[in-house]
C-alpha positions in Angstrom: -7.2 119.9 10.8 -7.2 117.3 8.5 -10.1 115.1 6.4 -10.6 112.0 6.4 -10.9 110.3 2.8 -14.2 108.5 2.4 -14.3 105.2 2.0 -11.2 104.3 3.5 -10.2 102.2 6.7 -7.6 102.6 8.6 -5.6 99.6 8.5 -3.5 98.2 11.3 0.2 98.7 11.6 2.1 95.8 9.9 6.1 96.2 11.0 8.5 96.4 7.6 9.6 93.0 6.4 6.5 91.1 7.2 4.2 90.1 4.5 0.2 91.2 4.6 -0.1 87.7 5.5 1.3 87.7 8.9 -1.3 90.3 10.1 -4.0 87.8 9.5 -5.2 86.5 12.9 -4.2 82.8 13.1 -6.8 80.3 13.7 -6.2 78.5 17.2 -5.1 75.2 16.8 -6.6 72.2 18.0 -5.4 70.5 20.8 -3.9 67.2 21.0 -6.6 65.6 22.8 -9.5 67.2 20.7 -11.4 64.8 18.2 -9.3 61.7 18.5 -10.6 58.4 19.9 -9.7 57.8 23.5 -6.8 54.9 23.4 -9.3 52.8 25.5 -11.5 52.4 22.9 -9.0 51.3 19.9 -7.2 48.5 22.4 -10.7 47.0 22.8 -11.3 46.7 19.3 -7.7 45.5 18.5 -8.8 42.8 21.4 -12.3 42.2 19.2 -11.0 41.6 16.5 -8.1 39.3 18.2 -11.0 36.8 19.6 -12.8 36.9 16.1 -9.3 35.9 14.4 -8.7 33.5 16.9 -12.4 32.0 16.6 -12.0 31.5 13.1 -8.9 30.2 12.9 -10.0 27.6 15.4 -13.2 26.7 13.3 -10.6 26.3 10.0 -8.4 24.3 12.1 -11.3 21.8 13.4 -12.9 22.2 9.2 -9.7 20.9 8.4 -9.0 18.4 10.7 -12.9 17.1 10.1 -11.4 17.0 6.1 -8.3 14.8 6.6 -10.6 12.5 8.8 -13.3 12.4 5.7 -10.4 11.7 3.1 -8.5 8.7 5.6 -11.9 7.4 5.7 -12.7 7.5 2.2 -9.1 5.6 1.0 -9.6 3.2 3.5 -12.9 2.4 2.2 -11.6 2.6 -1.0 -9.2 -0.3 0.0 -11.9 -2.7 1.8 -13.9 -2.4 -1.4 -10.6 -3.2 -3.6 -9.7 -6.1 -1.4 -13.2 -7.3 -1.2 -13.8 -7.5 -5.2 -10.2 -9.1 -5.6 -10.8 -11.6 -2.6 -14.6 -12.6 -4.4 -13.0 -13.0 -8.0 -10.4 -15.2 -6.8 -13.0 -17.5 -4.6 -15.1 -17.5 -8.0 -11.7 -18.3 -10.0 -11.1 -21.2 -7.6 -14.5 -22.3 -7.4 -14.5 -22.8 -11.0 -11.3 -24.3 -11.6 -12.2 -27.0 -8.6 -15.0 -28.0 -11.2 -12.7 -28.6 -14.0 -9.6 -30.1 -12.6 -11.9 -34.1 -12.6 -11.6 -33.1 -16.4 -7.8 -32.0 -16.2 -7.6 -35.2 -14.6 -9.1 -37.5 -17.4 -6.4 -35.6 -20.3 -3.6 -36.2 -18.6 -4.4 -39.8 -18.1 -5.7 -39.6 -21.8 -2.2 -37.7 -22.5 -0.1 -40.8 -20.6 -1.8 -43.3 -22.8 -1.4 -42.3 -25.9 -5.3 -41.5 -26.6 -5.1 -37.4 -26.2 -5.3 -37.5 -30.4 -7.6 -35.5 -32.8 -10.1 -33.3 -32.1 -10.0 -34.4 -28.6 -6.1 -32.9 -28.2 -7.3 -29.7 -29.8 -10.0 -29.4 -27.2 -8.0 -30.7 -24.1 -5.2 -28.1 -25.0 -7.9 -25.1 -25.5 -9.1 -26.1 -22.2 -5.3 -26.6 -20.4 -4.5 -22.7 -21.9 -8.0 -21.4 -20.8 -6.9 -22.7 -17.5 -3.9 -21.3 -17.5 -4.7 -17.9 -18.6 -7.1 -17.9 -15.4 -4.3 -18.4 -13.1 -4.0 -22.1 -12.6 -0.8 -23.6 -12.4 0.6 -27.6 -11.8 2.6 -28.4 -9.4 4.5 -32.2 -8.4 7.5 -33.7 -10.1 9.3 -37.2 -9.4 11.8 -36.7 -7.7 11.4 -33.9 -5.2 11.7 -33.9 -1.9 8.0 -34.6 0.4 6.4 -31.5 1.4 3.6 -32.0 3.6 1.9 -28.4 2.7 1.9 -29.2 -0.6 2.1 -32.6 -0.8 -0.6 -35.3 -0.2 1.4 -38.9 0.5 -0.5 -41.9 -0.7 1.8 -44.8 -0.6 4.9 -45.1 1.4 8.0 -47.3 0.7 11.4 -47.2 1.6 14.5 -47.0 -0.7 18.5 -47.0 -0.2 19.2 -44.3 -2.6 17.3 -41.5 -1.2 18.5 -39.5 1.4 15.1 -38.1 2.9 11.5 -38.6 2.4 11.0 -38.2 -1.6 8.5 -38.3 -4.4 9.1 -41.2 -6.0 5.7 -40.9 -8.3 3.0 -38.6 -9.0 -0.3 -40.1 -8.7 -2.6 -36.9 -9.1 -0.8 -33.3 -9.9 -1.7 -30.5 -7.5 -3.1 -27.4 -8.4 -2.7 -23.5 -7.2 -3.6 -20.1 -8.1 -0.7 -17.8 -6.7 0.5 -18.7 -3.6 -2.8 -20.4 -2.8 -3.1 -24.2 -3.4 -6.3 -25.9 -4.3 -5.5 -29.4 -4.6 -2.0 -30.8 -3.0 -0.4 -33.1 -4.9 -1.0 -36.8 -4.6 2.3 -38.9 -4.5 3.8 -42.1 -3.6 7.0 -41.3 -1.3 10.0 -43.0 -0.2 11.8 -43.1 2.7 15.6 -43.7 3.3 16.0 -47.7 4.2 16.4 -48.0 7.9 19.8 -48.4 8.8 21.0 -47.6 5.8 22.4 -44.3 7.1 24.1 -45.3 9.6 26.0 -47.8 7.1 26.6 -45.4 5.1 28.4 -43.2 7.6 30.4 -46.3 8.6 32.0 -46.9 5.3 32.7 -43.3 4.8 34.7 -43.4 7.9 36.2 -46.9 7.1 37.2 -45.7 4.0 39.2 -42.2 5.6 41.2 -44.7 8.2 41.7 -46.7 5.3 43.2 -43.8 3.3 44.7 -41.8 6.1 48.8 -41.3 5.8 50.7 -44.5 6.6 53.5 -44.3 9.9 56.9 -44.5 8.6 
């Protein structure tokens, strides 16, 4: 019969080649399903969060849209107020101008008599480049063929050495700022003598059946 020795367990069997470590009891895993959330519940919030990204990219979308329709707004404003301050200026332009041209009148009368002399030519030519400087431009030649839009026709005469309606004298210059005119121009005109055309043509052709190749 054998003793025991105090203060020792018996220890359980471990079969050669395996480590102490392989007789500790191994903690039972976890099953698959055990603490993860259900797949119901992660497709709904996946959906959530779909509608919110959805909702806010439709309220950047209408944002934006509300901007672009702010900014179109805004230029087109912009131009109504650009157009409106260039449209008054050029009224006010004309306006004065109209005022001034009885006194353009008088210096070139003055000028076509000889009495634009002095201190009166200084002034008359400070005035003519002020005028100028503001836009104001003379218009009318002898010479030039009639224009009705431009041209105000105060006398009328007929001539045999014009071919259509001309300006055969310039009674009153016309005036314009740009493409806008303010005063036409006021002109005697002549007209081609009647007939005279037809005379014309008539000698031309007399003269190539004069001049044509002779039989032989």
């Amino acid at each position: 019969m054998t003793e025991e020795t105090p203060g020792f367990d018996e220890k359980p069997d471990v079969p050669s080649g395996a480590t102490p470590d392989d007789a500790e009891p191994q903690a039972a895993s976890p099953s698959s399903g055990e603490g993860a959330a259900p797949a119901g519940d992660a497709s709904a919030q996946i959906a959530g969060l779909t509608a919110q990204l959805d909702q806010v990219r439709k309220a950047l979308e209408e944002r934006t849209a509300d901007l672009q329709r702010l900014q179109a707004e805004f230029q087109n404003y912009r131009r109504r107020v650009e157009r409106d301050r260039i449209a008054v200026k050029e009224i006010a332009v004309a306006n004065l101008l109209t005022e001034l041209m009885p006194t353009l009148d008088n210096i070139n009368r003055a000028r076509e008599h000889g009495e634009l002399v002095g201190g009166f030519k200084s002034v008359a030519e400070s005035l003519e480049t002020a005028a100028a400087k503001m836009g104001l431009q003379q218009f009318g030649k002898e010479g030039e063929p009639f224009d009705p839009t431009i041209h105000e026709a105060l006398m009328h005469s007929y001539a045999p050495d014009v071919t259509e309606t001309t300006c055969v004298a310039i009674l009153q210059p016309g005036y314009r700022i740009g493409e806008r005119t303010i005063r036409p121009a006021r002109v005697a005109v002549a007209e081609p003598q009647p007939g005279a055309q037809a005379a014309k043509d008539e000698s031309e052709a007399g003269d190539e059946k004069d001049n044509g190749p002779e039989e032989g």
